[in-house]
C-alpha positions as CSV (number, residue, x, y, z in Angstrom):
1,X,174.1,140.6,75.1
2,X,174.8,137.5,77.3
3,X,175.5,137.9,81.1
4,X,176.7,135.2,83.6
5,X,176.6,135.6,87.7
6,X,179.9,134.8,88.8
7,X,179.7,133.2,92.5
8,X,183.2,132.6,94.6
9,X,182.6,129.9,97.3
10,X,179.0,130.3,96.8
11,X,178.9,134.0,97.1
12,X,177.5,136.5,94.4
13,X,180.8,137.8,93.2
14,X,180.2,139.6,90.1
15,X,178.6,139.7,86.5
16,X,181.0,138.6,83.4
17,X,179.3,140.5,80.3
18,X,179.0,139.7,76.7
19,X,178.4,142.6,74.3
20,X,178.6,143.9,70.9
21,X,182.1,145.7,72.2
22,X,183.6,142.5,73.6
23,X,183.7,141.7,77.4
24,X,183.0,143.2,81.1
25,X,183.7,141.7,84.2
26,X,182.4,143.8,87.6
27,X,182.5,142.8,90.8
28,X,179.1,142.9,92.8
29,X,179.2,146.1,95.0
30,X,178.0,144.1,98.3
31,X,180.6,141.6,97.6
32,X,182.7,144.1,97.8
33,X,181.3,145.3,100.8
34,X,181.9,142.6,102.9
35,X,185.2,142.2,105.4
36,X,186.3,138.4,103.9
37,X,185.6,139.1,100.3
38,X,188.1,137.6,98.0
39,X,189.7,138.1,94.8
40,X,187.7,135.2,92.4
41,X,191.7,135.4,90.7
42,X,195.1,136.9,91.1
43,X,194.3,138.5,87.5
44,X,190.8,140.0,88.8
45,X,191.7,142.0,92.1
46,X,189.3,143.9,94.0
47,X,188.2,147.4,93.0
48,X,185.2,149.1,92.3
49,X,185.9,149.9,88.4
50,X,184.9,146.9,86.2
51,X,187.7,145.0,83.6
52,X,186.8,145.4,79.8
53,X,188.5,143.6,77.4
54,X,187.7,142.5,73.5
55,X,188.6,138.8,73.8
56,X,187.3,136.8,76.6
57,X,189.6,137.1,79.6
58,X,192.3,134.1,80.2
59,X,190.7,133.4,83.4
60,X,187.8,132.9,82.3
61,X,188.5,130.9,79.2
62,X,190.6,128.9,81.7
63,X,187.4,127.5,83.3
64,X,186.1,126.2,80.0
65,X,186.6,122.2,79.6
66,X,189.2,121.2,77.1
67,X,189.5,117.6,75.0
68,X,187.0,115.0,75.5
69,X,185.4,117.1,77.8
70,X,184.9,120.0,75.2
71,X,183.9,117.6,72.7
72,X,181.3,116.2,75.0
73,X,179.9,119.6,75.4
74,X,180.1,120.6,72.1
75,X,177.7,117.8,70.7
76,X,175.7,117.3,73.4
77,X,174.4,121.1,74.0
78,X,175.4,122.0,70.2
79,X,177.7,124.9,70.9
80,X,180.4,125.9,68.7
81,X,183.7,125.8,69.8
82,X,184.3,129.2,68.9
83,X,181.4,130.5,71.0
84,X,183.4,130.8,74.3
85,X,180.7,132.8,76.4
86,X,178.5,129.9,75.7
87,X,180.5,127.4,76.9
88,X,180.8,129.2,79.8
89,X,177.7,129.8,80.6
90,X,176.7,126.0,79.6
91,X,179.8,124.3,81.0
92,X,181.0,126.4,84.3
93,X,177.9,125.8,86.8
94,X,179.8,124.1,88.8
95,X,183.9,123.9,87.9
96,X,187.0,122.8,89.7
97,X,188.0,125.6,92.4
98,X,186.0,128.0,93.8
99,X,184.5,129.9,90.8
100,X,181.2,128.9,88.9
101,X,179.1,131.0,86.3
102,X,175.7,130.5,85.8
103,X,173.6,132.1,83.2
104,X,171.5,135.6,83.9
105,X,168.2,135.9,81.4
106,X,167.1,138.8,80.6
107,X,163.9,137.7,82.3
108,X,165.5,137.3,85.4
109,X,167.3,140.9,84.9
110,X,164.3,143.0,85.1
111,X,162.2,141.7,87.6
C-alpha cells in the first residue's frame, strides 16, 4: 500500500491511497471542517464519503509530467512509466496550481 498527503494551497486536504483493490481518495475530516475549505477539483467535491476507483483518477494522473519532463523523471528516479502512483508521489511535491502530493511512510503513519 502506498499513500500520498494531498495539500490544497498548503492545507492538509486529504490522503490519495494505493491498494491491492485499486485507488482511494478521502478528504481530511478537519479540512472539511473548516468555513473556506475548497474542492482540490471540480471532479473531487466535498463530502465526507471517500472516491474509489480501480485506475488512478484523471485528476490525478493529470498532475503527472508528460514528454521531456516524464522522461526526465523516469531515468533520473528510475520509475517506470506504468507506475503512476510513483510518479506521483516522486513528481507532484510541488506542481502547477494549487495541488501537491507528498509521500506518507508507513513510519510516519503510526507514530
Amino acid at each position: 500500500m502506498r499513500q500520498g498527503q494531498v495539500y490544497c494551497n498548503g492545507i492538509v486536504a486529504g490522503v490519495i491511497t494505493e491498494d491491492e483493490n485499486g485507488y482511494t481518495f478521502e478528504y481530511d475530516k478537519a479540512y472539511l471542517a473548516q468555513n473556506d475549505a475548497q474542492a482540490i477539483s471540480l471532479t473531487f467535491p466535498l463530502r465526507n464519503e471517500p472516491y474509489t476507483n480501480n485506475v488512478m483518477f484523471s485528476f490525478f494522473d493529470g498532475l503527472i509530467p508528460e514528454g521531456w519532463m516524464l522522461n526526465i523523471a523516469e531515468r533520473n528516479w528510475k520509475i517506470n512509466r506504468r507506475d503512476r502512483m510513483g510518479l506521483l508521489l516522486t513528481c507532484c511535491r510541488d506542481c502547477i496550481g494549487n495541488v501537491s502530493i507528498l509521500p506518507i511512510s508507513i513510519k510516519e503513519e503510526r507514530v
